[in-house]
C-alpha positions in Angstrom: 0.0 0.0 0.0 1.1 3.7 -0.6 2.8 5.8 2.3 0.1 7.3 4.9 -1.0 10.6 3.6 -2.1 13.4 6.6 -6.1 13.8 5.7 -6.9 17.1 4.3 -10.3 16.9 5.9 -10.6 17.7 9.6 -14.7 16.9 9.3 -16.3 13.9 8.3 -17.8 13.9 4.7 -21.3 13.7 4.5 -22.5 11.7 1.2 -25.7 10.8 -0.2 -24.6 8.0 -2.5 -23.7 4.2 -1.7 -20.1 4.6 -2.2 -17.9 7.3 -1.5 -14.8 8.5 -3.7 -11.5 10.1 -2.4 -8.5 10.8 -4.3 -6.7 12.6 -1.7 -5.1 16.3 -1.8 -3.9 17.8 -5.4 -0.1 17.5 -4.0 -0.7 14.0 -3.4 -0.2 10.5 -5.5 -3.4 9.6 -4.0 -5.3 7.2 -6.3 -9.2 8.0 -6.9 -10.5 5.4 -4.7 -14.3 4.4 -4.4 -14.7 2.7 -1.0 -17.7 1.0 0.1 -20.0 1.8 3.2 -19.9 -0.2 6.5 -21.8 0.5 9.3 -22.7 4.5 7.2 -18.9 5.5 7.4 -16.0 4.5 5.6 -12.3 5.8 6.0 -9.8 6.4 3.0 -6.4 4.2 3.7 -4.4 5.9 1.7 -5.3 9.4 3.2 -7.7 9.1 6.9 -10.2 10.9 5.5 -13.7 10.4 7.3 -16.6 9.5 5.5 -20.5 9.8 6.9 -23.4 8.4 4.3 -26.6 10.7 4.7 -29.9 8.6 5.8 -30.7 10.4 2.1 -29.3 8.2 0.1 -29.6 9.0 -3.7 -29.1 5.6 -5.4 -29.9 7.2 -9.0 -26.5 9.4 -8.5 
């Protein structure tokens, strides 16, 4: 796996889809990543970042 990147989000994420996508900060060689929900949060390996999914979910998005 790719070296630990510092997230670049100090929140959590909210998203109203059934997947979330991260590709880390624009400095970074962060790959776009589409990470699956567990539990309605998810965290990026590569770069900590926090994601939330909404109780909206949009599954037409």
């Amino acid at each position: 796996m790719a070296e630990k990147i510092t997230p670049h989000q100090k929140d959590s994420i909210l998203v109203n889809n059934i997947k979330a996508v991260c590709n880390g900060p624009k400095e970074s060689k962060h790959p776009k990543v589409y990470l699956k929900f567990e539990n309605k949060q998810v965290t990026c390996p590569y770069c900590g970042n926090d994601f939330k999914q909404s109780d909206r979910v949009d599954n037409n998005l």
